[in-house]
C-alpha positions as protocol buffer text, in pm:
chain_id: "A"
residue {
  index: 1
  type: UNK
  ca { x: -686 y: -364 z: -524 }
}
residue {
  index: 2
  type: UNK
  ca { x: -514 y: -65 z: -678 }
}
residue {
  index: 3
  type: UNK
  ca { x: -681 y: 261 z: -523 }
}
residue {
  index: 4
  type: UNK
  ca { x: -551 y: 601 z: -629 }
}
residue {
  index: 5
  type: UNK
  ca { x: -683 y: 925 z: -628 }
}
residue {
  index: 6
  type: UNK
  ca { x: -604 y: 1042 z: -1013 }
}
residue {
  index: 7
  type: UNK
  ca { x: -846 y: 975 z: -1268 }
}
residue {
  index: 8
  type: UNK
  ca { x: -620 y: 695 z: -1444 }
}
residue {
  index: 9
  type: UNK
  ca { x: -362 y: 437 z: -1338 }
}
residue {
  index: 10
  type: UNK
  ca { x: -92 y: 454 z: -1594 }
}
residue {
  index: 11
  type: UNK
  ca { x: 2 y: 172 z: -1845 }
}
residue {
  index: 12
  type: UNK
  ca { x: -352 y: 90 z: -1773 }
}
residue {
  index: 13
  type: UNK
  ca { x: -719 y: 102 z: -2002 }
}
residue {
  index: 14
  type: UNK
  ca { x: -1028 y: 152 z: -1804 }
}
residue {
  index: 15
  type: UNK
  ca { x: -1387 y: 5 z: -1790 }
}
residue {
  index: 16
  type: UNK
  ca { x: -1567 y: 212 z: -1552 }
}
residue {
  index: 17
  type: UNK
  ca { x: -1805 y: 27 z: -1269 }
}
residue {
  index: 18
  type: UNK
  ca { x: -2021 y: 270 z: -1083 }
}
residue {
  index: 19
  type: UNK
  ca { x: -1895 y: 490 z: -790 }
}
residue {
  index: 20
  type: UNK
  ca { x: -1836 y: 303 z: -457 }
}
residue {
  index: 21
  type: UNK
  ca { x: -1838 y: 463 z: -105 }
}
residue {
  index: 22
  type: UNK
  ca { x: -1734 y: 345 z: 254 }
}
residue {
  index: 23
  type: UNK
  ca { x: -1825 y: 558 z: 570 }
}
residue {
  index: 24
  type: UNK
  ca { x: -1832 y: 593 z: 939 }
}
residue {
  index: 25
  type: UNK
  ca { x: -1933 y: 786 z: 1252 }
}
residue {
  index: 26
  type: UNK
  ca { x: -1706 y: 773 z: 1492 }
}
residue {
  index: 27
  type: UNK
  ca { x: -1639 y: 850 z: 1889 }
}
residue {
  index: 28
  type: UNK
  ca { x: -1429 y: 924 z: 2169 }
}
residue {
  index: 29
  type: UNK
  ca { x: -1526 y: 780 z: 2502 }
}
residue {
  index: 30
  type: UNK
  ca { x: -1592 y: 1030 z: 2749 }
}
residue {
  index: 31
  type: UNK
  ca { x: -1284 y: 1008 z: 2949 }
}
residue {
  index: 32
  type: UNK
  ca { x: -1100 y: 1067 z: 2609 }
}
residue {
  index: 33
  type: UNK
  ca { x: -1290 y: 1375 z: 2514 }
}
residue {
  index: 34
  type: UNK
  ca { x: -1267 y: 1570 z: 2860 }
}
residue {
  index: 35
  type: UNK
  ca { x: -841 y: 1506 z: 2830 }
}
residue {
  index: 36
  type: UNK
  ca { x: -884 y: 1664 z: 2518 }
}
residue {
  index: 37
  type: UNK
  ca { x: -1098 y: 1938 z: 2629 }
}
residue {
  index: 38
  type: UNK
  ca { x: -838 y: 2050 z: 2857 }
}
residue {
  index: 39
  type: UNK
  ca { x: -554 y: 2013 z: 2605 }
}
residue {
  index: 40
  type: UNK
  ca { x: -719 y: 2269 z: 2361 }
}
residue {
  index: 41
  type: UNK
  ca { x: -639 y: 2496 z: 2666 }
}
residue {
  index: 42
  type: UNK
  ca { x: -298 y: 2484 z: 2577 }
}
residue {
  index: 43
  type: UNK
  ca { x: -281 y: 2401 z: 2235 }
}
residue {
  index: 44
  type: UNK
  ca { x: -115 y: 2155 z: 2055 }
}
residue {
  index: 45
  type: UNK
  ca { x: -183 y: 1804 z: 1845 }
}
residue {
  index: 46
  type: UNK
  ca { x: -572 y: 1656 z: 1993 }
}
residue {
  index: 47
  type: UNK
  ca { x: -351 y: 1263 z: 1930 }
}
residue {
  index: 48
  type: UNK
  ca { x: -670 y: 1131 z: 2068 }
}
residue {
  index: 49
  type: UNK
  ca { x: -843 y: 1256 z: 1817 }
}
residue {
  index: 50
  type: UNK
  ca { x: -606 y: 1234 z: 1551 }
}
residue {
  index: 51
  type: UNK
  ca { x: -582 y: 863 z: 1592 }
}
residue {
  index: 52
  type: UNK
  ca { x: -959 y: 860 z: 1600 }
}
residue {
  index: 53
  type: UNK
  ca { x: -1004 y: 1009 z: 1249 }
}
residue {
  index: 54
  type: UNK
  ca { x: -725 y: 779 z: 1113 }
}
residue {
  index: 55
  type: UNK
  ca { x: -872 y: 496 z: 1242 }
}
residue {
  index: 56
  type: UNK
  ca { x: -1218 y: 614 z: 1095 }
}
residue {
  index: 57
  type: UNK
  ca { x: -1081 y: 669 z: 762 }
}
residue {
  index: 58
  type: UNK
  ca { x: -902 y: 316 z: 814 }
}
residue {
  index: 59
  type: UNK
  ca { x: -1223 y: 176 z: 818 }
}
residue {
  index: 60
  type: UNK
  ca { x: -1440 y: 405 z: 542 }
}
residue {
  index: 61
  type: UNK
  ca { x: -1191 y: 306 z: 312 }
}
residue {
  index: 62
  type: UNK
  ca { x: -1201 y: -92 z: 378 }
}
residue {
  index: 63
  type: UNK
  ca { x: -1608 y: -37 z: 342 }
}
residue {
  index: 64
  type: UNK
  ca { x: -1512 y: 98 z: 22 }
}
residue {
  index: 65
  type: UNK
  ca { x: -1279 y: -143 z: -87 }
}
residue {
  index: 66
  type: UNK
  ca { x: -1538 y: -450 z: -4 }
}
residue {
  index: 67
  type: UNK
  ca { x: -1824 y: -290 z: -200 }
}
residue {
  index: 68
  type: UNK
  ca { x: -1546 y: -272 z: -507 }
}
residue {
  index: 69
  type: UNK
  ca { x: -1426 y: -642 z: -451 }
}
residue {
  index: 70
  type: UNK
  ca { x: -1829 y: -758 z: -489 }
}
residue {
  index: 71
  type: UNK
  ca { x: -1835 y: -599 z: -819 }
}
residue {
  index: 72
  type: UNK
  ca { x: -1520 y: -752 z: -927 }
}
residue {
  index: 73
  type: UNK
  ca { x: -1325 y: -430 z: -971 }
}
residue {
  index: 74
  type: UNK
  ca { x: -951 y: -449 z: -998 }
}
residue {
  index: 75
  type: UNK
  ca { x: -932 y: -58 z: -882 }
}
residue {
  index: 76
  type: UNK
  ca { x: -1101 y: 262 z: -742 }
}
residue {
  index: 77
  type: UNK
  ca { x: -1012 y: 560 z: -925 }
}
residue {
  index: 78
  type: UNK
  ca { x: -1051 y: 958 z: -830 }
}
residue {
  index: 79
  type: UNK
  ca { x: -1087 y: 841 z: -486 }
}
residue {
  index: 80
  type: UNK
  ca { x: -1224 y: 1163 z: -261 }
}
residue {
  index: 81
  type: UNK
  ca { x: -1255 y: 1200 z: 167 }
}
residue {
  index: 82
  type: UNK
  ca { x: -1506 y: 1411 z: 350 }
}
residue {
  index: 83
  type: UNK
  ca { x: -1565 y: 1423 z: 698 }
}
residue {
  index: 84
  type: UNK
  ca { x: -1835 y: 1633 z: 916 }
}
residue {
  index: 85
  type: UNK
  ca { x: -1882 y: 1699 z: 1291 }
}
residue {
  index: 86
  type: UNK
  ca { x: -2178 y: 1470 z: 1379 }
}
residue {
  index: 87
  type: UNK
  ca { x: -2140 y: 1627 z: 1761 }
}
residue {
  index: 88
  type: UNK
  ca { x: -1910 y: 1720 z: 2016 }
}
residue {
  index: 89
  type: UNK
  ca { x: -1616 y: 1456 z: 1983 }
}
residue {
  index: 90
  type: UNK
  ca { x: -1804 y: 1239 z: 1719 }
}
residue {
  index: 91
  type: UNK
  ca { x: -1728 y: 1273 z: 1334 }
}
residue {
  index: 92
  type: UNK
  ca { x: -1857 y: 1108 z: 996 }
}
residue {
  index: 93
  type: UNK
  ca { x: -1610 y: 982 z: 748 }
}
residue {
  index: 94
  type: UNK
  ca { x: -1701 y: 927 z: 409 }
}
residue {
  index: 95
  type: UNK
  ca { x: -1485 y: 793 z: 124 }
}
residue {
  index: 96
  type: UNK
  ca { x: -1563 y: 764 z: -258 }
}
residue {
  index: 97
  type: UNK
  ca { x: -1433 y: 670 z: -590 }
}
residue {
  index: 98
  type: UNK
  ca { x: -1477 y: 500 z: -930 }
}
residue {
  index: 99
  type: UNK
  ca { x: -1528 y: 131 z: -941 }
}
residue {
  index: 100
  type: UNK
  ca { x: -1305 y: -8 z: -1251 }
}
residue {
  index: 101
  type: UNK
  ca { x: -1187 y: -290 z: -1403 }
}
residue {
  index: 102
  type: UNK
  ca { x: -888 y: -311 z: -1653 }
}
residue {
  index: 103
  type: UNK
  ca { x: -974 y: -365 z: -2001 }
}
């Protein structure tokens, strides 16, 4: 699966699906969020938090990869993130793109 986030794949012709989308929400455990509490106290990278987005966005994207795979798409173009505070320490991550197959 070939997933990009231009509008096109070079060398390649197009047949458009229908837009596909992963997503998650997303938490720290408790113990995790008060560490992190105290490190905004003195600044620097949340890692705790940075691993939990990348592991959120991990798994939007395989969400959005399986719903593409059903409909026999061979890529996902124009592919997008978002991601919103849901509440303290928990966040929503959505991906989505254009289902395609090549002509």
């Amino acid at each position: 699966m070939i997933l990009v986030n231009t509008d096109y794949i070079t060398g390649k012709e197009l047949l458009t699906l229908v837009l596909v989308k992963g997503s998650t929400i997303q938490s720290k455990n408790v113990a995790r969020d008060i560490t992190q509490m105290f490190k905004t106290l003195v600044g620097g990278e949340l890692k705790a938090y940075n691993e939990m987005m990348n592991d959120a966005r991990a798994l939007a994207t395989k969400r959005m990869v399986e719903e593409a795979q059903t409909l026999g798409a061979d890529a996902v173009v124009n592919i997008r993130y978002a991601s919103s505070a849901i509440m303290a320490g928990a966040a929503e991550v959505m991906v989505y793109g254009t289902a395609v197959k090549f002509k």
